[in-house]
C-alpha positions in Angstrom: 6.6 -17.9 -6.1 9.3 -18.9 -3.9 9.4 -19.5 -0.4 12.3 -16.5 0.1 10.5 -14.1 -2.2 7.2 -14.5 0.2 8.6 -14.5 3.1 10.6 -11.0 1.7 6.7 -9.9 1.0 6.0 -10.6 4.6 9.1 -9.2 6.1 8.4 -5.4 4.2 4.4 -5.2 4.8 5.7 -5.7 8.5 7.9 -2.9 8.1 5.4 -0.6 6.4 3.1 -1.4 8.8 5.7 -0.3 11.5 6.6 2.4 9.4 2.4 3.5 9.8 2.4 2.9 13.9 5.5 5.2 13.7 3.9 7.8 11.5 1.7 8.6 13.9 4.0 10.5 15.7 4.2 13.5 13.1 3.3 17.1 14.2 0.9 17.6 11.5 -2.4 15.8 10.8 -1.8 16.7 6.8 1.6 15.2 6.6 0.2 12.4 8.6 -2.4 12.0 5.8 0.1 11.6 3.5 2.2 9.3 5.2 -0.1 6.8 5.7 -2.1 7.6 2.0 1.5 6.2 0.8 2.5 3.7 3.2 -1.2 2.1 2.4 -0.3 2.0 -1.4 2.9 0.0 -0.9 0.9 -2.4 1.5 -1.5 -2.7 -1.6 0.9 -3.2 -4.2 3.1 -5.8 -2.5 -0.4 -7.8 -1.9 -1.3 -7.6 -5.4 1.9 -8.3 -6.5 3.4 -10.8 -4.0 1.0 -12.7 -2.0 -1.6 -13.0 -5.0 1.1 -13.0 -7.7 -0.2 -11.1 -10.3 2.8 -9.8 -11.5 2.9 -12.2 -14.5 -0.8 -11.7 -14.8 -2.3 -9.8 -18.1 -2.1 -6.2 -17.4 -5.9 -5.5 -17.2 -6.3 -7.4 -14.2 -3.0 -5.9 -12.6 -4.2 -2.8 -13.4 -7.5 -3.3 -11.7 -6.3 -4.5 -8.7 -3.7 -2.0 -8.7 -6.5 0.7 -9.3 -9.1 0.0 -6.4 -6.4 1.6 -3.4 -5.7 4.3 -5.6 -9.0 5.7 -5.8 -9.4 5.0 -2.4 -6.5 6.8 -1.6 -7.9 9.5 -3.6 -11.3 9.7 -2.3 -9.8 9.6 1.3 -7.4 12.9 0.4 -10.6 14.4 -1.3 -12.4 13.9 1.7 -9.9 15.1 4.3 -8.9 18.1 2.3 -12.8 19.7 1.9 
């Protein structure tokens, strides 16, 4: 990968993670929730695909990687919304 396209990686998770310190702000705890649920699943996906470069990598392994923050994601809804 090239030095632009990492350094493009870098420059959006910095954003997103501004984007989280700034969600923070939001009146409700729910839409905060969801929020950060999302801005958490970007974050993941440009690791997996950017900094570890598996977008050229066979689709079971993408698709694992890509599969671990979404159950996470879901188990952290499930739990907040019991």
């Amino acid at each position: 990968m090239s030095v632009r396209a990492l350094l493009a990686c870098w420059v959006a998770l910095v954003l997103l993670s501004l984007a989280t310190v700034a969600s923070l702000g939001l009146p409700s705890a729910r839409d905060t929730l969801l929020v950060l649920l999302l801005l958490v699943l970007g974050k993941a996906w440009l690791i997996v695909d950017g900094f570890m470069e598996l977008r050229h990598a066979p689709w079971p392994w993408r698709a694992l990687m890509l599969a671990w923050p979404v159950a996470m994601a879901l188990g952290v809804a499930g739990a907040a919304l019991l």
